[in-house]
C-alpha positions in Angstrom: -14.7 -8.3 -28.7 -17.5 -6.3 -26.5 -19.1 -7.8 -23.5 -22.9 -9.3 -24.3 -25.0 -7.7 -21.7 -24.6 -9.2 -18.3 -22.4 -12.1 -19.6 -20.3 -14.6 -17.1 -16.4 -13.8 -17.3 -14.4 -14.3 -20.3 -11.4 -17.2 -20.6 -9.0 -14.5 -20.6 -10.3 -12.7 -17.7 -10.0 -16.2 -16.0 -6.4 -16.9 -16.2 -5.4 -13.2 -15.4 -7.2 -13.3 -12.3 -5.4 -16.2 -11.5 -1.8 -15.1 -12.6 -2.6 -11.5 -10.6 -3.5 -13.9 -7.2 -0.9 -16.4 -7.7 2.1 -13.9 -8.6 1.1 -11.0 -6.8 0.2 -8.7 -10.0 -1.4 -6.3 -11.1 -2.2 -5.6 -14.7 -3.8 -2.3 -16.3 -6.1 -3.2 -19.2 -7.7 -0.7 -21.3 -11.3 -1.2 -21.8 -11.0 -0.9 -25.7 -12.3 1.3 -28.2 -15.3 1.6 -30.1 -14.9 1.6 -34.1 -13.6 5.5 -35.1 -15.2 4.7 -38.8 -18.4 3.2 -37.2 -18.3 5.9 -34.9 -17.9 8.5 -38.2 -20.1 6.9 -40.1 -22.9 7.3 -37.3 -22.5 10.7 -36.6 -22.0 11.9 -40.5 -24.1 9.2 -42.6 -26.5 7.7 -40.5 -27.5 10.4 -38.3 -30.3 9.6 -35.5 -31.0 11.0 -32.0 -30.0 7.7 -30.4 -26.4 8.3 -32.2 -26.3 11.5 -30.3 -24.0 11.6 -26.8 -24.5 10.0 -24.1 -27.8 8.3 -25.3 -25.1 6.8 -27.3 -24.0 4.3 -24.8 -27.6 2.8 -23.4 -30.5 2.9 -24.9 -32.6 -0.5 -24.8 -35.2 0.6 -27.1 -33.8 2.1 -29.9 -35.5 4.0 -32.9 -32.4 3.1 -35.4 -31.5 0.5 -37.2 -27.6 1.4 -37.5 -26.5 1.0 -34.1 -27.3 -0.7 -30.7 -26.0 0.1 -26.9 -24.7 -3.2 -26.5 -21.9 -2.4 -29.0 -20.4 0.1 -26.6 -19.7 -2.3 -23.2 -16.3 -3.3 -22.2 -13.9 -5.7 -24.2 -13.1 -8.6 -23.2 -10.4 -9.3 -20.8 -11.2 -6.1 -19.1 -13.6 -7.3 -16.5 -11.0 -9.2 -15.1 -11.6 -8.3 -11.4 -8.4 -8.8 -9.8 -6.8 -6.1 -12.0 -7.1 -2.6 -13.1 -9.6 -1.4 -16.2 -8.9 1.7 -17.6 -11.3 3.8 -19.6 -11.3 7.3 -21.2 -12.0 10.9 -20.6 -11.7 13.1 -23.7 -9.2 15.6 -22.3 -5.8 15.9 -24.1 -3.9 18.3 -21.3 -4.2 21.3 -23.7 -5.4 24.4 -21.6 -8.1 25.1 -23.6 -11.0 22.1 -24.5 -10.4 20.9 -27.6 -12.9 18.3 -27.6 -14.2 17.2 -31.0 -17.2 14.6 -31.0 -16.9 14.6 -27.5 -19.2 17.7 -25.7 -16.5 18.6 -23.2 -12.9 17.7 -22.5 -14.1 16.9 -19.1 -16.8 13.8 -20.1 -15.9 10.3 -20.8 -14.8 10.2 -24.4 -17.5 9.0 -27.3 -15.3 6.1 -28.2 -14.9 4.8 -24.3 -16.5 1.7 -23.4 -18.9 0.7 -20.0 -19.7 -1.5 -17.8 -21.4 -5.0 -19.1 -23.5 -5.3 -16.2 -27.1 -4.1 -16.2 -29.5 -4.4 -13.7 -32.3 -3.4 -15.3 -32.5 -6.2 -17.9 -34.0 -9.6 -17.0 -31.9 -12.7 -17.0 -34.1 -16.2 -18.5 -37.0 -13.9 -18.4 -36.6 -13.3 -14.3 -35.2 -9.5 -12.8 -32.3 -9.4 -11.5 -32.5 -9.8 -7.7 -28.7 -9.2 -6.2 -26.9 -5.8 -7.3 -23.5 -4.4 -6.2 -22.7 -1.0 -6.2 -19.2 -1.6 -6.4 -19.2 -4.5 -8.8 -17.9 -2.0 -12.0 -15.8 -1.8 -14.7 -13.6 0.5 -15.7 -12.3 1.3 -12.4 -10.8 4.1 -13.0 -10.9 7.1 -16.3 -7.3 9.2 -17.3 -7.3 11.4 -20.5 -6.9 9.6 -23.4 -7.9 12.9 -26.2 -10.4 13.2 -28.8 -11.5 11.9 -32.1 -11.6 13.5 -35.0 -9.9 16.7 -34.8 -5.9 16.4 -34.7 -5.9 19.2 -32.2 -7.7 17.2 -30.1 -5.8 14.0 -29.3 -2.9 13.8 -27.1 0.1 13.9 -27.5 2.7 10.9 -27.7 6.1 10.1 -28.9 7.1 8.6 -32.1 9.3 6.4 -34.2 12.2 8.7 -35.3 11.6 6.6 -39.0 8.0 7.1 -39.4 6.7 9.0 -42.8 5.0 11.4 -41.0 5.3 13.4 -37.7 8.6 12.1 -36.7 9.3 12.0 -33.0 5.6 13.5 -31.8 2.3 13.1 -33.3 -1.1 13.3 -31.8 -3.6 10.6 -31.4 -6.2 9.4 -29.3 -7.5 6.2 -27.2 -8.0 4.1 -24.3 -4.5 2.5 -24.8 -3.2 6.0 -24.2 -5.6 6.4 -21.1 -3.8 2.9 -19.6 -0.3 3.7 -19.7 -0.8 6.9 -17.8 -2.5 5.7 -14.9 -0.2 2.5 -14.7 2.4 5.6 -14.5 0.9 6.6 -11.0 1.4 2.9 -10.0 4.5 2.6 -10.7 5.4 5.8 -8.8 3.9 4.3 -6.2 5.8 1.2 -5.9 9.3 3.1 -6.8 8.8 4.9 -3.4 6.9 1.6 -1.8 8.5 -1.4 -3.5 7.3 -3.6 -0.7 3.8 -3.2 -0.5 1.2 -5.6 -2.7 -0.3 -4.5 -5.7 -3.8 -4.4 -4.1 -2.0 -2.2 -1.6 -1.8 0.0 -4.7 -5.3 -0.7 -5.7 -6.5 0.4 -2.9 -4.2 3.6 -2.9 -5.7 4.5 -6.2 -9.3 4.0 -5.7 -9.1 6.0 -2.6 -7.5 9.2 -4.3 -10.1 9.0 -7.4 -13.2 11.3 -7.8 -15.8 12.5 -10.0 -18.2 15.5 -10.6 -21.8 14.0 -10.3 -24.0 13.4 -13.0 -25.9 16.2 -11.7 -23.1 19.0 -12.4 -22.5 17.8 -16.0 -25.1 18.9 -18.4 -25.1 15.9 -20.7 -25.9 13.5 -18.0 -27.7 15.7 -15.3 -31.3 13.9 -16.8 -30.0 10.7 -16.9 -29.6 8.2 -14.4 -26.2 8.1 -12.1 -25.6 4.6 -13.3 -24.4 5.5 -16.7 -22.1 8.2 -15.6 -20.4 5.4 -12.9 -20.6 2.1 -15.5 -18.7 5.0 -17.6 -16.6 6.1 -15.2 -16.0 3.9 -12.4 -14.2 5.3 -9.4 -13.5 7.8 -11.4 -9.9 9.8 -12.1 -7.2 9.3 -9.3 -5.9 12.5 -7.7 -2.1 12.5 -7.7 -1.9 15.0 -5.1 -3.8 12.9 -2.7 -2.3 10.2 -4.2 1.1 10.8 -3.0 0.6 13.2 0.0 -1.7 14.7 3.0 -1.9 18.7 4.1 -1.9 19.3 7.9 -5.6 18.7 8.0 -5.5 14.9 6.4 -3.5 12.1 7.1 -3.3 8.2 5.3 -2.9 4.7 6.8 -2.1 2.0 4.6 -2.9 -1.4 6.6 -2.2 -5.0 4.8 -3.7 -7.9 7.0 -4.4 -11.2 6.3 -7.6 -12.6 7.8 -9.4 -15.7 7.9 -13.2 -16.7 7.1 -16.0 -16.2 9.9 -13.2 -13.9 11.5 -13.7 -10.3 12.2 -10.6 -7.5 12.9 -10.1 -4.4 14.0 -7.7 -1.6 14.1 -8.1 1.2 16.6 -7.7 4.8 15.1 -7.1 7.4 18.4 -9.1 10.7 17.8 -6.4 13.4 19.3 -8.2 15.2 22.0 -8.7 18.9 20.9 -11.2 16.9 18.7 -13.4 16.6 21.5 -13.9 20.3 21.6 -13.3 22.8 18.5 -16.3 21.3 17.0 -14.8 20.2 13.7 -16.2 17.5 11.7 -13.8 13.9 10.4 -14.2 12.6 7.4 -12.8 8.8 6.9 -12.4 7.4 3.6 -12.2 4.3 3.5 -11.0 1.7 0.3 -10.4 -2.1 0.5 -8.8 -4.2 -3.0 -8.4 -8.0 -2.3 -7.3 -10.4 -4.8 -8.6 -14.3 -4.9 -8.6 -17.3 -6.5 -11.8 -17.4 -9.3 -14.5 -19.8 -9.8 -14.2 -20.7 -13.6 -17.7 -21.0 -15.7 -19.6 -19.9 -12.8 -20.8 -16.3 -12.9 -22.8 -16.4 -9.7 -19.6 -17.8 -7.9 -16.8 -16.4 -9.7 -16.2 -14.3 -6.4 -16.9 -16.7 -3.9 -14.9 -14.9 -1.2 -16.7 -11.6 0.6 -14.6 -9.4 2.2 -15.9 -5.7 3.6 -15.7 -2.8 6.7 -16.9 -0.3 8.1 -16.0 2.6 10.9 -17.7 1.2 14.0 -17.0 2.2 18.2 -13.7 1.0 19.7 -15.2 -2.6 21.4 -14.2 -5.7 21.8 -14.3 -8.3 18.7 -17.5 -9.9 20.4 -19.0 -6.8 20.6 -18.1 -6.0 16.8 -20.0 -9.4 15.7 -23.0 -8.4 17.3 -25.9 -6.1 16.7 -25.4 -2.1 14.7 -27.0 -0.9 18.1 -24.1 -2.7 19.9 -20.7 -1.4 17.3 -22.3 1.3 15.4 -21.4 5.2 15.9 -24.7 5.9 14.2 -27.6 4.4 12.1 -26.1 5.8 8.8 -22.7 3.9 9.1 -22.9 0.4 7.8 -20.6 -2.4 6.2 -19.1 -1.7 3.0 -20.9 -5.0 1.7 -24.2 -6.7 3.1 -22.9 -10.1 4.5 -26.3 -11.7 4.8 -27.7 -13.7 2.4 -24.1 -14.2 0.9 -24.7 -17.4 -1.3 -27.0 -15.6 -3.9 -25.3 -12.7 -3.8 -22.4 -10.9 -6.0 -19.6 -9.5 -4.6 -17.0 -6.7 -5.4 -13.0 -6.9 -4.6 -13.0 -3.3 -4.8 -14.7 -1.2 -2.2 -15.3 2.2 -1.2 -17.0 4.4 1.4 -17.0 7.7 2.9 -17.9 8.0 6.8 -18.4 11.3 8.0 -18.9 12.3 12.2 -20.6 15.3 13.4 -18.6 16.8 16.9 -21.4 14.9 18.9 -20.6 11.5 17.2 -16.6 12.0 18.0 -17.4 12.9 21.6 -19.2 10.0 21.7 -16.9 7.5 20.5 -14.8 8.0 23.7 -11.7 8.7 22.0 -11.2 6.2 19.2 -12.8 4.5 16.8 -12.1 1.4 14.8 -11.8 -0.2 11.5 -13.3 -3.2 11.7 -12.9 -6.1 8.8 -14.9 -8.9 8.0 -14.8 -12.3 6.4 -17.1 -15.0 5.1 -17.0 -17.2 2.1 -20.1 -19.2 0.2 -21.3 -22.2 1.6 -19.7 -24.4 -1.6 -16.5 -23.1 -1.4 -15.8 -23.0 3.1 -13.9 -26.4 3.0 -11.2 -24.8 0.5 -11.5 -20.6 1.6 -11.1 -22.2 5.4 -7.7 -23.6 4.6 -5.8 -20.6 5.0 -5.4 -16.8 5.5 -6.5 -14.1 2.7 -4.5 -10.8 1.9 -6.2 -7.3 2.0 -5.5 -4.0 1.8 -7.1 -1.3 3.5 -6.6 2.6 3.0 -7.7 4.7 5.2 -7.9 8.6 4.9 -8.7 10.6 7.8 -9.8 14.4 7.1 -10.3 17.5 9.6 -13.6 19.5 8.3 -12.6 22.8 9.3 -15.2 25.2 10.1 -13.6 26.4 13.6 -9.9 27.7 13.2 -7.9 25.5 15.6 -5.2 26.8 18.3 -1.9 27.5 16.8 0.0 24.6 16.2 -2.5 22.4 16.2 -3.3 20.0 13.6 -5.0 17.3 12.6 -1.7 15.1 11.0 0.9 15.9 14.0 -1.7 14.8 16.6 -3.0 11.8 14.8 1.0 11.1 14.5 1.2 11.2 18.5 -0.9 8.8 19.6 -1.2 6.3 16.8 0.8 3.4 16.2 2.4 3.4 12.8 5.4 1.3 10.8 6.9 4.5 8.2 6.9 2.5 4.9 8.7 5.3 2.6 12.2 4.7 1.6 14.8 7.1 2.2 14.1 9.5 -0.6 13.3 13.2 -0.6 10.6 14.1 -1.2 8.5 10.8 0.0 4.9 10.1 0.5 3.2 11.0 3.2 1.7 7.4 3.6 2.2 5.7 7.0 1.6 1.9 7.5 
């Protein structure tokens, strides 16, 4: 059953967000399908503007009686928060497209499904006051083919009994999308088997990407929002996934941290920094997994977790003013902490801090990550009582515009004066991830 717009979380969603914070789980839900025959029936029988694509998937004030927007959101349980959604791109891994009722292999498939939430519809009447940018389902988008031409679903095996196309067979779907990405994860934990599953989160939304709206005909006109309530974080790269080049390198750090407590880890900028005049990109992704708040929409999330790249100070420093931590005005926390009790939060975060040559000189030599904490007011006395989990992935990038000395590079230096655990078991070939 589809999501009513901007409807509390479902039953279901409940009690998998518990299972995934009491057992340390992660489950990969597709975000369902919309009807092939309604889907058909719309394009063939009942043909209207509004049943073209991507108008398809929002428009509030529609000329056609056949179909309405609110028929393409997200099934229900797949806005559980602790775990992964999984929507669908209309790509089959053919070389050429073979996109059908889809405009290009490369969009979000017709049938997909997007985020429930919008922020531009009143609730009793009243606008909607609080937003989160990160707050979004699906998180992430892997090919799942193409309806209705054969050639352009994707391939899968088959029952060796079935009537028709034993063994292979092509076919097309969100469920297809899902088991591929929960494929990444579990190479992931094969190499890793000790790190949490929000460890893997995190891993995951830090590799993914998008083009923006503005590079994709269809949706250039249209409003970002529907492209990222489609989309999400977007589709993980398994190269960056599961290793760095000379000029990258990734820290996985797993803390535990306590509300109305702020943390930092120190990251030392190697010194030829300091003068080829190269620019360092930090991206940044937290996941964190918590207990819900059942029947309360507002509170569902009651615990706020968030970071951001700030000077190497002291913790007392770090609480205090942007003109006292920050590197510059355009760096901020992941999450605005003030205000918290009216405000919705977002387990899954992430931001891209980039420093001109002037900004590394003038962070001295380091720079931190520094984490934060708080809960609501109604729910202190219980979030005070002990530590939460988090996991923080940080990749750190060398923009090169000025060729560096031989021998130099961004990954050995960073490996000489940081302090790192090596995670990766003893297999060839491992991941370049260092904790």
């Amino acid at each position: 059953m589809q999501k009513k717009y901007n409807s509390s979380y479902s039953q279901f969603a409940y009690e998998l967000d518990r299972i995934a914070f009491q057992h340390d789980l992660l489950i990969f839900l597709s975000v369902g399908n919309f009807d092939s025959e309604s889907l058909q029936a719309l394009k063939n029988d009942y043909i209207h503007p509004d049943h073209d694509y991507p108008g398809f998937f929002y428009n509030l004030n529609p000329d056609t009686d056949s179909h309405i927007c609110e028929d393409t959101n997200i099934c229900i349980p797949s806005e559980s928060l602790n775990n992964i959604s999984v929507g669908a791109l209309a790509g089959n891994f053919d070389e050429d497209d073979n996109s059908d009722v889809t405009p290009s292999n490369m969009y979000p498939a017709h049938y997909t499904r997007k985020f429930h939430f919008d922020y531009n519809q009143p609730i009793n009447g009243q606008p909607i006051q609080q937003r989160n940018k990160f707050l979004n389902k699906p998180d992430f988008v892997m090919e799942g083919g193409d309806l209705f031409e054969y050639n352009s679903g994707i391939q899968i095996l088959r029952s060796p009994n079935a009537d028709v196309e034993k063994f292979y067979g092509k076919t097309c779907g969100t469920s297809l999308a899902t088991p591929l990405l929960t494929s990444y994860a579990a190479e992931i934990l094969a190499y890793y088997p000790e790190i949490k599953t929000q460890s893997i989160k995190a891993l995951l939304i830090n590799s993914a990407g998008f083009h923006k709206s503005n590079h994709l005909p269809h949706f250039k006109e249209l409003n970002q929002d529907l492209l990222r309530r489609l989309i999400g974080h977007g589709k993980p790269n398994r190269e960056h996934l599961l290793s760095t080049d000379n000029d990258s390198i990734l820290y996985l750090i797993e803390g535990g941290i306590r509300v109305e407590q702020i943390m930092k880890y120190p990251i030392f900028i190697p010194p030829y920094l300091l003068e080829n005049g190269n620019k360092l990109q930090f991206d940044i992704s937290l996941a964190y997994s918590f207990d819900p708040v059942k029947d309360d929409h507002l509170n569902y999330l009651p615990l706020h977790i968030s970071f951001s790249l700030v000077k190497n100070l002291d913790i007392a420093s770090i609480g205090a003013t942007k003109d006292v931590y920050g590197i510059k005005n355009s760096i901020g926390w992941s999450e605005d902490h003030f205000g918290i009790d009216n405000k919705l939060f977002s387990n899954a975060q992430k931001m891209t801090y980039r420093l001109q040559p002037n900004d590394i000189v003038s962070c001295d030599g380091s720079v931190a990550i520094a984490v934060r904490c708080l809960a609501k007011n109604d729910f202190l006395h219980r979030l005070k009582q002990g530590e939460h989990n988090f996991s923080i992935v940080v990749r750190v990038s060398e923009i090169i515009t000025n060729t560096n000395e031989p021998g130099i590079n961004l990954f050995t230096e960073m490996m000489k004066i940081n302090n790192y655990v090596d995670i990766s078991n003893d297999v060839e070939g491992g991941l370049d991830i260092d904790l």
